[in-house]
C-alpha positions, 0 to 999 in steps of 0.5 A, a space after each residue: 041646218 047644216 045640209 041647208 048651210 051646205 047647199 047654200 055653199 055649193 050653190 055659192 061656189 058654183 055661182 061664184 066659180 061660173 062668174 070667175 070662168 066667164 070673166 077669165 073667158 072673156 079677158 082671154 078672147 080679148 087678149 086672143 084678139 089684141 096678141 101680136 107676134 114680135 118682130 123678127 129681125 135679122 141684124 143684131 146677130 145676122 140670124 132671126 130673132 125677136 127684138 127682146 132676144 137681141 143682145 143690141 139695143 135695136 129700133 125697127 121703123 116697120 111699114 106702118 110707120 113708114 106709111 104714117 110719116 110718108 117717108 120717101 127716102 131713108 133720110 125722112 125714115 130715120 128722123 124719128 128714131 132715137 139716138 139717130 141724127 141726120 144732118 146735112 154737111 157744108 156741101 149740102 149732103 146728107 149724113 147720118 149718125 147714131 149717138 155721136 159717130 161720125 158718119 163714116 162709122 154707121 154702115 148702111 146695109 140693103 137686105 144685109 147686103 153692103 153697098 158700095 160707095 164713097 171711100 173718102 174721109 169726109 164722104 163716107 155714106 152721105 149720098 146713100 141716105 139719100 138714094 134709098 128710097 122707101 117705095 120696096 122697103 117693109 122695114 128699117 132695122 137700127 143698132 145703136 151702139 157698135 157692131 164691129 165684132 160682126 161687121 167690121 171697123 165700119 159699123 163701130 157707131 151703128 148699123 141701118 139695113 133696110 129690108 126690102 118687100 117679099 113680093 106674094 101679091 100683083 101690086 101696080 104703084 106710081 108716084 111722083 112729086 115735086 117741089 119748090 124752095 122757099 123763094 119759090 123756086 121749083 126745086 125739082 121732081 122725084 118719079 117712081 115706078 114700082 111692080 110687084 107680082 106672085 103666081 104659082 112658085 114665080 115671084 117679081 119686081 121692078 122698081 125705076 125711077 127718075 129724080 131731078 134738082 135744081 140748084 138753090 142759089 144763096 148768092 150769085 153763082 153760089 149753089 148750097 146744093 149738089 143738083 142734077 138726074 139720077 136715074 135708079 133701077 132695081 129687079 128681082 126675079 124668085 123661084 120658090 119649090 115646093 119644099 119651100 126653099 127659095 132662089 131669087 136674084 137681084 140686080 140694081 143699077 144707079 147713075 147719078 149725074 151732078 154739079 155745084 157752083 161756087 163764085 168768089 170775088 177778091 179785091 186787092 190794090 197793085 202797084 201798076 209803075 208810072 200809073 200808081 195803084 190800081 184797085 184789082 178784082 178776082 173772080 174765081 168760078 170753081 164747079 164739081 161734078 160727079 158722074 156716078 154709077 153703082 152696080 149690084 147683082 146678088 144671087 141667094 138660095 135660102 131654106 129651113 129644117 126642123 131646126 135651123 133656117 140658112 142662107 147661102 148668097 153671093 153679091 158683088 157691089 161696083 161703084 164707078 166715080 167720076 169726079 172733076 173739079 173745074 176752077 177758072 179766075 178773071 182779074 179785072 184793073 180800075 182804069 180809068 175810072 172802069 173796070 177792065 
C-alpha cells in the first residue's frame, strides 16, 4: 500500500514538475521575444547610461514617435512632451519652456554641441526651435529641471539636445510641403533633401534644404509673422578603423533672410493760424529685417576599452546677425474738405 501511494506520488511530482517547466518554458520565450534594452542617453551626466540610472528627470521622443506624430521640426517635436510649453511670442517666434522658465534658460544643444545664437534678452533660443528640422535626427533627449552644474547659467530651467542619425545603411529621402493660412492664403513651402550612405569603413551625409513663408496680414500693412528664405546645409563625413574607433566631421551652415511689417495711423487735431484746427493724420510704417547666417565645423574622435568609452571633440559655432530696423511716418492735413 505504501510502495503503491509511493508511485503515485512520484508520478504526481514528475506530471506536476513537467506542467510547471513547461509553462516557465513558455513565459520565458515570450518574455525573450518582448525584452528590449533601455535607452541609453547621454545628456543628464554627458556620459552613457539608461534612463533608470539618470539622476535627472529625463524624457526621449525617439524616432518611433517621431515618425508617429510626423514631426517636421523641433517645435512639432516637443508638443507632446511633458512639462514642456512651446508658444509663440508678439513677434510671431517660437519660444520653448520647461516648467515655467524663461525661454532664455532652456539650452538647445545638436549631438551635445552648442549652438550659436541670439544674445539678447528676449530673443534667447526662439528661432532655433524652429530651424532644427527632424529629417537627421534619431531622437530628442529633455531634462526637466536645471542643469546648470554641467551646463552652465543657460540650462537652469532645462536642456533639449537633439541627436542626429549614425549613417550604416544608403538612405535617398525627399520631401517637401506646402501650406496655407486660414484665409486661404498660401503660407509658403519647406523642401528637404537627405543622403545617407555607409560602405566599408566610410560613412556620409548630406542634408539641404530650401524653406519659404509669406507674410499673414492681420490688417492692413501689419504682419504677425517674420516671413522670407531660409536655406540650411549640413554634411558629415566618418571614418571607422578597424579597432573600432571613429573620426567624423561635420559642417553646417544656415542663412535665413527675413522681414516683417507694421503700420500704424494716429489722428490728432492742430492749430493751423488763421485757418483754425485742422484734423492731422500720421502713418508710421516700420519694417525689420534680419540677414542671419550660423556657421558650425566640429571634428570628433570617439572610442572604448574594456572599461570606459571616450571622446575627444573640438567645434566652433559662429552667428553672424545683421539687423535693421526701417521706420518712416507720413502726415496728412484735413484741407478743404480732403486730405493732403
Amino acid at each position: 500500500m505504501q510502495k503503491k501511494d509511493l508511485s503515485k506520488l512520484v508520478l504526481t511530482t514528475l506530471l506536476t514538475g513537467s506542467v510547471l517547466w513547461g509553462g516557465t518554458a513558455f513565459a520565458a520565450e515570450e518574455n525573450l521575444q518582448e525584452f528590449s534594452l533601455d535607452t541609453m542617453v547621454v545628456t543628464a551626466t554627458r556620459t552613457a547610461m539608461t534612463v533608470k540610472e539618470t539622476p535627472s528627470t529625463v524624457e526621449i521622443v525617439d524616432s518611433k514617435k517621431l515618425e508617429q506624430t510626423q514631426a517636421k521640426t523641433l517645435h512639432d517635436a516637443l508638443k507632446g512632451a511633458l512639462g514642456v510649453n512651446v508658444f509663440n511670442d508678439f513677434q510671431g517666434r517660437s519660444n520653448v519652456s520647461i516648467r515655467g522658465s524663461e525661454s532664455r534658460h532652456v539650452l538647445i544643444m545638436v549631438d551635445g554641441k552648442r549652438l550659436g545664437g541670439e544674445l539678447s534678452y528676449n530673443s534667447a533660443n526662439a528661432w532655433d526651435v524652429d530651424r532644427i528640422r527632424m529629417e537627421d535626427v534619431e531622437r530628442v533627449e529633455i531634462i526637466r529641471g536645471p542643469a546648470g552644474a554641467l551646463y552652465g547659467s543657460d540650462a537652469m530651467g532645462g536642456v533639449i539636445n537633439v541627436i542626429t542619425k549614425t549613417p550604416n545603411k544608403n538612405i535617398a529621402e525627399i520631401n517637401y510641403e506646402y501650406g496655407w493660412y486660414e484665409n486661404g492664403n498660401g503660407a509658403g513651402y519647406k523642401s528637404n533633401l537627405y543622403l545617407q550612405g555607409a560602405e566599408n569603413n566610410y560613412s556620409y551625409k548630406i542634408n539641404a534644404g530650401l524653406n519659404k513663408n509669406r507674410p499673414y496680414e492681420v490688417s492692413e500693412g501689419n504682419d504677425a509673422n517674420f516671413y522670407g528664405k531660409e536655406q540650411p546645409l549640413s554634411l558629415n563625413v566618418g571614418y571607422t578603423f578597424d579597432n573600432g574607433n571613429k573620426l567624423s566631421a561635420d559642417f553646417s551652415r544656415i542663412k535665413e533672410e527675413n522681414e516683417q511689417n507694421s503700420k500704424s495711423v494716429t489722428q490728432r487735431v492742430i492749430n493751423m493760424g488763421m485757418m483754425g484746427e485742422v484734423p492731422q493724420e500720421s502713418t508710421a510704417y516700420s519694417t525689420v529685417a534680419n540677414d542671419n547666417k550660423r556657421t558650425d565645423y566640429a571634428l570628433t574622435y570617439n572610442g572604448n576599452d574594456d572599461k570606459h568609452d571616450w571622446m575627444i571633440r573640438t567645434y566652433k559655432s559662429v552667428y553672424d546677425k545683421n539687423y535693421t530696423s526701417i521706420k518712416d511716418t507720413y502726415k496728412k492735413l484735413f484741407i478743404m474738405g480732403n486730405w493732403r
